[in-house]
LOFI-944989 format. One line per field, with one value per residue: residue number from 1; y, z, x of N, C-alpha, C in turn. Coordinates in steps of 0.1 Angstrom, whole numbers. Layout:
% LOFI-944989
pos = (NUM ...)
n.y = (Y ...)
n.z = (Z ...)
n.x = (X ...)
ca.y = (Y ...)
ca.z = (Z ...)
ca.x = (X ...)
c.y = (Y ...)
c.z = (Z ...)
c.x = (X ...)
***
This chain:
% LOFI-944989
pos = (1 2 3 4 5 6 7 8 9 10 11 12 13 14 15 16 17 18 19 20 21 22 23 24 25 26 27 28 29 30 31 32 33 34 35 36 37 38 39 40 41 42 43 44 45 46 47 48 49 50 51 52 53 54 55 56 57 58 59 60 61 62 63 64 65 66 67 68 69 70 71 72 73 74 75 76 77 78 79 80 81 82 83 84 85 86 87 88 89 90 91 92 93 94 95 96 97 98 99 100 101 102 103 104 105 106 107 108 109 110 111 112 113 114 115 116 117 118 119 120 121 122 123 124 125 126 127 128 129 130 131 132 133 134 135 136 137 138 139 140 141 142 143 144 145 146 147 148 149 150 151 152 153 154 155 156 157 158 159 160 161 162 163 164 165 166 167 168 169 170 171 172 173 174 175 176 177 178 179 180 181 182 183 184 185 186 187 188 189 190 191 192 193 194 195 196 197 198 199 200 201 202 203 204 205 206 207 208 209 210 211 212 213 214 215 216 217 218 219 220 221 222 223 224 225 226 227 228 229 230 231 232 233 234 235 236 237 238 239 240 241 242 243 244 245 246 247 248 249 250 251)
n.y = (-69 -50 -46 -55 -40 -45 -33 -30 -15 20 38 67 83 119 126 146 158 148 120 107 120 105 77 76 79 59 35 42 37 9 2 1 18 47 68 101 115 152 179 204 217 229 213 185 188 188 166 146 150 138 115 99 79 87 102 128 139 164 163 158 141 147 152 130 130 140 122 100 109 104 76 70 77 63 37 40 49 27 5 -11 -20 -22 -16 4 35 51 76 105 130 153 170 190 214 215 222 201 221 237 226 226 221 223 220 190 182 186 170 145 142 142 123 100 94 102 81 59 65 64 35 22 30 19 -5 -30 -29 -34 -61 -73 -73 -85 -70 -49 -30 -2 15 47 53 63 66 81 71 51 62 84 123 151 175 168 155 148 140 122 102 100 85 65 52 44 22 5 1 -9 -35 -49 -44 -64 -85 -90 -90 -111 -134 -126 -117 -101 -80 -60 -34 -16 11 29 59 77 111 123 142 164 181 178 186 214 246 260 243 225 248 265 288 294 289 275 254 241 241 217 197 193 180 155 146 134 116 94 66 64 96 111 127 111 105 109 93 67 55 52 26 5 9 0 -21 -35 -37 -49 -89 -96 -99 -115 -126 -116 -96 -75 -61 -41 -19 -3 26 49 53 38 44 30 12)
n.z = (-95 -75 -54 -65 -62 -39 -17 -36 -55 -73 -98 -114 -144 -157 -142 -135 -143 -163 -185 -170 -144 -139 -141 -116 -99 -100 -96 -70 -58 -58 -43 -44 -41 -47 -65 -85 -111 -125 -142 -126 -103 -88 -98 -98 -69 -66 -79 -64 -38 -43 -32 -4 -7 -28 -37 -45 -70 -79 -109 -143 -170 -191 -183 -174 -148 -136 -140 -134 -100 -96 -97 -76 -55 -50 -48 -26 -10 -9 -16 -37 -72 -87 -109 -136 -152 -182 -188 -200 -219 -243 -271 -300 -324 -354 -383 -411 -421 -406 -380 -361 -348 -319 -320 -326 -304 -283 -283 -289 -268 -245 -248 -257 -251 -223 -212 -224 -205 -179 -177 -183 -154 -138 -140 -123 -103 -112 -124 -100 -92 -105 -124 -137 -173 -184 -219 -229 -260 -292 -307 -330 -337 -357 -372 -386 -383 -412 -398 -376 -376 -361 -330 -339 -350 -328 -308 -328 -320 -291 -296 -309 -289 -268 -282 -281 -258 -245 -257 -247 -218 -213 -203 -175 -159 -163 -180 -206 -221 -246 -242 -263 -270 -281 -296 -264 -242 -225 -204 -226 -254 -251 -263 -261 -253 -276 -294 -311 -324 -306 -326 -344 -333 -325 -350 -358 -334 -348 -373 -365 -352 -369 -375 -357 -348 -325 -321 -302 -282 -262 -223 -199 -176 -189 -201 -180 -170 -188 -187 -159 -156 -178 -158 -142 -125 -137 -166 -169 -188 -208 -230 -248 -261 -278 -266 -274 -270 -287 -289 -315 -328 -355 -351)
n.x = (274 275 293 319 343 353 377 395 418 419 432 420 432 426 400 385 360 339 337 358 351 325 330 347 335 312 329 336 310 309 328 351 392 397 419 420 429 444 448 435 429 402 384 388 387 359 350 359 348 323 322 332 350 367 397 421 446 466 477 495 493 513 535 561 571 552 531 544 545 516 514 534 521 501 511 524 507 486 504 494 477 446 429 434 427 427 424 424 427 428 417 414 399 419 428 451 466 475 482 508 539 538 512 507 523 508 485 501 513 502 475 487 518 515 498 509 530 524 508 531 552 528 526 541 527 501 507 509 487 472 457 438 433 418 417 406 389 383 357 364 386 382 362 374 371 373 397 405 427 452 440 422 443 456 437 435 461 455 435 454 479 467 457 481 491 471 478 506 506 488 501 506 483 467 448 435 415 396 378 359 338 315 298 299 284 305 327 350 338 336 334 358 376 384 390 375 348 320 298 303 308 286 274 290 283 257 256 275 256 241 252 248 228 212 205 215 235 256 259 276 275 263 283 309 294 300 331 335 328 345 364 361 352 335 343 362 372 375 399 418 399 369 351 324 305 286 258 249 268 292 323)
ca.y = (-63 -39 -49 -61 -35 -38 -39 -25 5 25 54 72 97 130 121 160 160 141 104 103 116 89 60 73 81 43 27 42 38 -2 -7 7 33 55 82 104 128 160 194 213 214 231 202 174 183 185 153 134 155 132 102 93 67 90 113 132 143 173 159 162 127 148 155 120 132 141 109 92 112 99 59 68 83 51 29 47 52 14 -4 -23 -11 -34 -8 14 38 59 81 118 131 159 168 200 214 216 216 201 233 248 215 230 208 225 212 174 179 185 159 130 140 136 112 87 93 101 67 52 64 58 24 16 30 16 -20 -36 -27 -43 -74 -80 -80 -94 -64 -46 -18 3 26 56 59 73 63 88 64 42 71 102 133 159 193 164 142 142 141 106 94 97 73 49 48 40 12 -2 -1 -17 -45 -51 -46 -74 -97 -90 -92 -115 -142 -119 -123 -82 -79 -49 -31 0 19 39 62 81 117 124 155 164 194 181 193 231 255 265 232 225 258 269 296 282 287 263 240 240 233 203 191 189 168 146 138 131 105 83 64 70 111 123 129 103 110 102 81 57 49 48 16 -2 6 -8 -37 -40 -38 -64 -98 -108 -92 -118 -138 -102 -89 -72 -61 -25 -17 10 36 57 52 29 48 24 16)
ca.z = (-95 -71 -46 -68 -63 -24 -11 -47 -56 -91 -108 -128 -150 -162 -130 -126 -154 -181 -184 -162 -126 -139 -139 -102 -90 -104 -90 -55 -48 -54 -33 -45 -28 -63 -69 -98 -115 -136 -141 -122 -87 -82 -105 -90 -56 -71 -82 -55 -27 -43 -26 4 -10 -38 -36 -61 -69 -95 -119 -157 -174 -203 -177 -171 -138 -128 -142 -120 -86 -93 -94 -64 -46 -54 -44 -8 2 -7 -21 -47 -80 -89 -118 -143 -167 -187 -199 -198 -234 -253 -283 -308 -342 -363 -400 -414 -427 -393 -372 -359 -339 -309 -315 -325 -293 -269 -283 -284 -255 -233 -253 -262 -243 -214 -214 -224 -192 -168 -179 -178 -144 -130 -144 -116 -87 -119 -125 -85 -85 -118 -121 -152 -179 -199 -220 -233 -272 -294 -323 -343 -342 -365 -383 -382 -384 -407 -390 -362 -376 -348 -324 -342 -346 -310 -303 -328 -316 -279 -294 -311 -277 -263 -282 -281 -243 -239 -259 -240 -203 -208 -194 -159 -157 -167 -187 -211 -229 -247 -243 -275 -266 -297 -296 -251 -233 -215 -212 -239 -262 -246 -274 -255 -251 -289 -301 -315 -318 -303 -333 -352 -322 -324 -365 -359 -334 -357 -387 -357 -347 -379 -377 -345 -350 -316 -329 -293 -274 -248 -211 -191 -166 -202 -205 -168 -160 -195 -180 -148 -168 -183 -149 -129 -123 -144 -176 -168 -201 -220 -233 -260 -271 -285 -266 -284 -266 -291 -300 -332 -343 -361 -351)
ca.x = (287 272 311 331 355 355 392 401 423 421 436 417 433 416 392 377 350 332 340 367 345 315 336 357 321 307 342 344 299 308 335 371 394 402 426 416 442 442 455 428 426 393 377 394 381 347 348 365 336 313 320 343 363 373 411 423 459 469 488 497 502 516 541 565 574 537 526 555 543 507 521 538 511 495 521 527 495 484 508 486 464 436 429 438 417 433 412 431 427 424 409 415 397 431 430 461 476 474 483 518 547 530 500 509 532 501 481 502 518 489 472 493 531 511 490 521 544 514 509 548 552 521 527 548 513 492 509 509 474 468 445 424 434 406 417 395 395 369 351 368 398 377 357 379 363 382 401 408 433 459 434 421 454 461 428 438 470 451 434 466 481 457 454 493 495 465 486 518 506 481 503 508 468 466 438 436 405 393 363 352 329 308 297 296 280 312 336 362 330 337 337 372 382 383 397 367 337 307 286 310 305 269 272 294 275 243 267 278 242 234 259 244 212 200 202 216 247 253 262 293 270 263 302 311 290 312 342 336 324 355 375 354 356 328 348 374 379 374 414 418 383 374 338 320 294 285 243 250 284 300 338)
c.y = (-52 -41 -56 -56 -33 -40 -39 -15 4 35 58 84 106 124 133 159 148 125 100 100 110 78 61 75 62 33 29 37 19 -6 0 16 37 68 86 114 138 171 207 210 216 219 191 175 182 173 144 135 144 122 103 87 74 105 119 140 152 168 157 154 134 146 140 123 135 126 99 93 103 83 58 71 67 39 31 43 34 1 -11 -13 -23 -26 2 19 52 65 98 118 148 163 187 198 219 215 215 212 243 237 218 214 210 220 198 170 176 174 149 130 135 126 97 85 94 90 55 50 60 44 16 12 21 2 -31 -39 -35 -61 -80 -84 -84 -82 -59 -30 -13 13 33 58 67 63 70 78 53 51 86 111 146 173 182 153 141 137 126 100 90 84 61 45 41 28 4 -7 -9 -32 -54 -51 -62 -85 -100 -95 -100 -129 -137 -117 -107 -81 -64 -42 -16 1 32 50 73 95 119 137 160 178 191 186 209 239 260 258 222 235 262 277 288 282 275 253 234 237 220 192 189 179 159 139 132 117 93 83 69 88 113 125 119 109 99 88 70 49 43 36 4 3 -3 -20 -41 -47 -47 -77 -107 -105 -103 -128 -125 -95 -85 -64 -44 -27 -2 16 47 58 50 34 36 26 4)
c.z = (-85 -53 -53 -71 -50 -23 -25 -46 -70 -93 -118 -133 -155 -155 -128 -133 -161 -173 -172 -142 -128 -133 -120 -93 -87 -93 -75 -49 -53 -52 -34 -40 -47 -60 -80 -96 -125 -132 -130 -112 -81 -83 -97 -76 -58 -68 -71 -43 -25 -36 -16 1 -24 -30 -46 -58 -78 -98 -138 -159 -185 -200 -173 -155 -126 -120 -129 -108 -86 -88 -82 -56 -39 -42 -22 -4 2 -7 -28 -57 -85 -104 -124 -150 -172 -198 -201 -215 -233 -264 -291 -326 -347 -380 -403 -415 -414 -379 -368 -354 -326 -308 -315 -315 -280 -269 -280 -270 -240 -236 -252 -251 -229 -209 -213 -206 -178 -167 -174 -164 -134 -129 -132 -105 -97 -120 -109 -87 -91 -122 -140 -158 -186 -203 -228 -246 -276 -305 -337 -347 -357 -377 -383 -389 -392 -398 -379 -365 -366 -341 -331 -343 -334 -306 -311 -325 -302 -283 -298 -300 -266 -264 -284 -271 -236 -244 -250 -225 -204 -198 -179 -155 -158 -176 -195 -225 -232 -246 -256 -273 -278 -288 -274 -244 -223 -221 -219 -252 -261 -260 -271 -254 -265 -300 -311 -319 -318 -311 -342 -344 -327 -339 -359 -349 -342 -369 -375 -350 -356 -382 -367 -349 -336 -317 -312 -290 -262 -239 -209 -186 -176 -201 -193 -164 -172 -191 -169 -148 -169 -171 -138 -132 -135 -161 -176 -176 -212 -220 -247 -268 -271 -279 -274 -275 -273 -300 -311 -335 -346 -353 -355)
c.x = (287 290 321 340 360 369 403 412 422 422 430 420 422 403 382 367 345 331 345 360 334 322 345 344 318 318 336 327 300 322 350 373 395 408 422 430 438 450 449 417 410 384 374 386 365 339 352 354 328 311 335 357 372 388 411 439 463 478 486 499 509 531 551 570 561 531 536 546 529 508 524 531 503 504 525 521 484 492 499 482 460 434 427 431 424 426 416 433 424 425 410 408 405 431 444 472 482 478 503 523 539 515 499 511 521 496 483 510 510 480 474 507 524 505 502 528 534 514 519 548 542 522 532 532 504 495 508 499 468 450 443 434 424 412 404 401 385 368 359 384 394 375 364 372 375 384 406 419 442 453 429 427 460 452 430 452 465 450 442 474 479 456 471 497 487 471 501 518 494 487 508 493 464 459 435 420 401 378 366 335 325 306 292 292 290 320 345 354 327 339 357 385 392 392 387 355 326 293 289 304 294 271 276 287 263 248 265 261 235 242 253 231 203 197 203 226 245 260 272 287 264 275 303 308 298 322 347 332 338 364 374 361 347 331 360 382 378 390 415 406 381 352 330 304 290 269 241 261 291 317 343)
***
C-alpha cells in the first residue's frame, strides 16, 4: 500500500495534532496531496511542515461556513477528493448536573453537525471519484465513561452515521467506515483540553488503564496506519464496519 494514494487528494479534519497529523503524515508519505483543517494556525503549520505534500487551512467544522470554505478550497485547488477523514472532535469532563446548553452545543456542534455538514458538502467531489470516508469515533460510544455522556453520545452518534451513510452511498461506489480508537496519547487527553485539574487527569487515566488488556495508552502513529487501511484500495469490499484500536477495549 506503500502508493496507493499517489494522484489522490484528502481532507483531513482536526489535522494539527493527535490522530488527525498521523493519518495526514501516513496519507501524504504514500502518495496523496492532503489538506488538513483546524482552529489553530500555529499547529496546523506544524503539521503540514512535516511533509511536502501536506497543506493546511484554519478552519472550524463547528462553523458551517468554515466547513464550506475548506470543501471549496478543496474543490478549487483540485477539483477531486479521493478521501475524507473526519476526525475533528472534542471531548469534555461534564457531569450531567453541570452539562449546560453551552456545553451540549460545543460538542455536538463539532462533533456530530460538523461531520455531518463536511460530509454533505464534500459528497458531490466523493461520489465523482467513488472515493473513501473514515470517521473517528471512540470506544466510549460503545463503553461510555461517566461525567462524559455527551461526549459519548456524540461518538455513537458518529458510528450510527456511519453505518447509515455506507448503506446510502454504497451504490455511488462511496465507501464509508469508522475508526474507534481506545484510550490515545494525544492533546484531546490535555488536562485543559478536558476541563479538568491534572491530578484528576492522572486518576482517570489509571481507571482507564485498567480497562485495556494491553495496560497502556496507544499512539496516534497505531490508528493512523487503520485509517489508511480503511481508505485504500485494498479496503475495497469493507463499508460499514466499526474498526476498533483500542489494546483489547471492547466495543
Amino acid at each position: 500500500m506503500s502508493n496507493a494514494f499517489e494522484n489522490k487528494v484528502a481532507l483531513v479534519t482536526g489535522g494539527s495534532t493527535g490522530i488527525g497529523a498521523a493519518v495526514a503524515l501516513e496519507l501524504a508519505e504514500r502518495g496523496a496531496q492532503v489538506v488538513i483543517t483546524g482552529r489553530t494556525e500555529a499547529t496546523l503549520r506544524a503539521s503540514a511542515a512535516r511533509n511536502a505534500r501536506i497543506e493546511y487551512l484554519v478552519s472550524d467544522v463547528s462553523k458551517p461556513a468554515e466547513a464550506a470554505r475548506a470543501v471549496d478550497h478543496v474543490r478549487s485547488r483540485w477539483d477531486r477528493l479521493d478521501v475524507l477523514v473526519n476526525n475533528a472532535g472534542i471531548a469534555e469532563i461534564v457531569p450531567l448536573e453541570q452539562a449546560t446548553t453551552e456545553h451540549v452545543q460545543r460538542i455536538l456542534h463539532t462533533n456530530v453537525a460538523g461531520l455531518i455538514e463536511t460530509t454533505r458538502l464534500a459528497l458531490p467531489l466523493l461520489r465523482a471519484a467513488r472515493g473513501a470516508i473514515v470517521n473517528v469515533a471512540s470506544t466510549v460510544a460503545d463503553q461510555p465513561f461517566a461525567n462524559m455522556s455527551v461526549y459519548c453520545a456524540s461518538k455513537a452518534a458518529v458510528l450510527a452515521l456511519t453505518r447509515s451513510w455506507a448503506q446510502e452511498l454504497a451504490a455511488d461506489g462511496v465507501r464509508v467506515n469508522a475508526v474507534s480508537p481506545g484510550p490515545i496519547e494525544t492533546p484531546l487527553y490535555a488536562p485543559e483540553k478536558l476541563g479538568v485539574p491534572a491530578d484528576a487527569l492522572e486518576g482517570l487515566g489509571a481507571t482507564i488503564l485498567g480497562l485495556v488488556p494491553l495496560r497502556r495508552f496507544g499512539r496516534a502513529d497505531e490508528v493512523s496506519p487503520v485509517i489508511a487501511f480503511l481508505a485504500s484500495p485494498a479496503a475495497s469490499y469493507v463499508t460499514g464496519a466499526q474498526y476498533t484500536t483500542g489494546g483489547g477495549m471492547e466495543a
